[in-house]
C-alpha positions as CSV (number, residue, x, y, z in Angstrom):
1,X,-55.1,-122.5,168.8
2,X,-52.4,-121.3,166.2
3,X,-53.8,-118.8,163.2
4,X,-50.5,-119.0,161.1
5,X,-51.0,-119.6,158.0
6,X,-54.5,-119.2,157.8
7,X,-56.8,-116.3,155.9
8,X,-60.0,-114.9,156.8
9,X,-63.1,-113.0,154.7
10,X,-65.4,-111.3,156.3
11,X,-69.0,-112.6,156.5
12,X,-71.0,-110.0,158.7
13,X,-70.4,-106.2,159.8
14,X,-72.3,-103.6,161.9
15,X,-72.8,-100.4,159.7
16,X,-69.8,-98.3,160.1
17,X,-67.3,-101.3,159.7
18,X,-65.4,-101.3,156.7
19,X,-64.6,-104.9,156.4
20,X,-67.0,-106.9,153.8
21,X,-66.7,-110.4,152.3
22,X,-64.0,-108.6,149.7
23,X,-61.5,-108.2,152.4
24,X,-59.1,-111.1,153.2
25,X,-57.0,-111.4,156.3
26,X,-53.4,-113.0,155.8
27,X,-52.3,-113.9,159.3
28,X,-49.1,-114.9,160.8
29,X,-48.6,-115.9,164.8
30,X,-45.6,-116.1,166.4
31,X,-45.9,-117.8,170.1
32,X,-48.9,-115.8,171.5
33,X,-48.4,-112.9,168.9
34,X,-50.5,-112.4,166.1
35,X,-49.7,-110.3,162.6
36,X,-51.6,-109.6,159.6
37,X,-52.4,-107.8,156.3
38,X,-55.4,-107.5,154.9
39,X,-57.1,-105.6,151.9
40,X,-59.9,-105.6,149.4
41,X,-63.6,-104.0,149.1
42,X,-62.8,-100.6,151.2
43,X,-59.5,-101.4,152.5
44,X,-57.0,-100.4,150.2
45,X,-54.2,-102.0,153.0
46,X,-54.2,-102.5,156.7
47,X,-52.1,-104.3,159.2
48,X,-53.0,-105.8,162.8
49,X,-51.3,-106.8,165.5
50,X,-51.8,-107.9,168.8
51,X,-51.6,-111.0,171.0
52,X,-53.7,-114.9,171.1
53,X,-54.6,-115.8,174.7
54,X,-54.5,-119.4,175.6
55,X,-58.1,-120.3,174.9
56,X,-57.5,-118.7,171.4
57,X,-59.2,-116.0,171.8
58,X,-57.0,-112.7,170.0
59,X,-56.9,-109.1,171.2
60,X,-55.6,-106.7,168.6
61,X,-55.3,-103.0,167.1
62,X,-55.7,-102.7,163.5
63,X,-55.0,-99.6,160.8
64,X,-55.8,-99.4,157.4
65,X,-56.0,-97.3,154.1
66,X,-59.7,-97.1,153.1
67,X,-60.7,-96.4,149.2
68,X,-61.3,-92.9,150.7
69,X,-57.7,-92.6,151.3
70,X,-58.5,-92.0,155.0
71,X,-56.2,-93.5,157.6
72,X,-58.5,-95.4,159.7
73,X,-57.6,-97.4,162.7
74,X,-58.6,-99.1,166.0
75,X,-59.4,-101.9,168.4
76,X,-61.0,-105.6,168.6
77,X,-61.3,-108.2,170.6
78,X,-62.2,-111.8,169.0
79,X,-63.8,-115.1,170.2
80,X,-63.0,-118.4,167.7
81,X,-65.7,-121.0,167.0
82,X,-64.3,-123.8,165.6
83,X,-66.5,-125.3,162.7
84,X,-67.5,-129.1,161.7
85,X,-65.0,-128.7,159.3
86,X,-62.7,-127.3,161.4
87,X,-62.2,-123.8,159.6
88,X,-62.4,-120.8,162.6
89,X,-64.8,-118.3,162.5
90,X,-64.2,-115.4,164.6
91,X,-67.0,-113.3,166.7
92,X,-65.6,-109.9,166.7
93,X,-66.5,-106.9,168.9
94,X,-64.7,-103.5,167.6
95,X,-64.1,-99.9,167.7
96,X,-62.5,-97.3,165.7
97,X,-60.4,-95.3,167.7
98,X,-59.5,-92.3,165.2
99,X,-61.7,-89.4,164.6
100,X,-65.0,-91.7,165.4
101,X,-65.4,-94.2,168.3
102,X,-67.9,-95.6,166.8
103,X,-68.5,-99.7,168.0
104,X,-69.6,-102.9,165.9
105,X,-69.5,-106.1,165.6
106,X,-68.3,-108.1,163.1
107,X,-67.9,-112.3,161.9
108,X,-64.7,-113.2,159.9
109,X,-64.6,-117.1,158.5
110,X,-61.3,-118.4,157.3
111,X,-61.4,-119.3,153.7
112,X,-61.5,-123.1,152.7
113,X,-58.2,-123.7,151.6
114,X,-59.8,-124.6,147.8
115,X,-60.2,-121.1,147.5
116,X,-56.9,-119.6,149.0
């Protein structure tokens, strides 16, 4: 599975998460590393980065500026579904590793390319 390319919103987020339907994900992968930005709704500007595993699934730490102007920042692990139309949604399990440690979980749905 290669995410280059491709930009996420988020669709669902356990209280506590900062990521809402306003943020969009800009990723890049390189072989089985992953990149991205990402900003809107809370986050003023993050970055990720971390690694795809052969069944697609992506492994990553993640920091951001939030409206707040705190420096936020910590861990997730995804798992792809691949829709009928053959977007990706990702099933995300997180947690912040900065002054909380607080877990959630969290959907992100790549954006039809219409509206990118």
């Amino acid at each position: 599975m290669n995410y280059h390319g491709r930009q996420f919103a988020g669709i669902e987020n356990s209280a506590g998460g900062e990521v809402s339907g306003q943020t969009v994900f800009h990723y890049e992968q390189d072989g089985s590393v992953l990149k991205a930005r990402y900003s809107g709704g809370e986050v003023v500007s993050g970055v990720l980065i971390g690694k795809v595993y052969a069944n697609g699934d992506l492994e990553f730490r993640y920091n951001h500026v939030n409206e707040d102007w705190s420096l936020r920042g910590g861990k997730c692990y995804s798992v792809p579904e691949v829709l009928e139309d053959g977007r990706i949604r990702l099933h995300e399990q997180w947690q912040w590793q900065d002054e909380s440690s607080e877990k959630g979980t969290s959907i992100v749905e790549e954006l039809k390319s219409e509206t990118v």
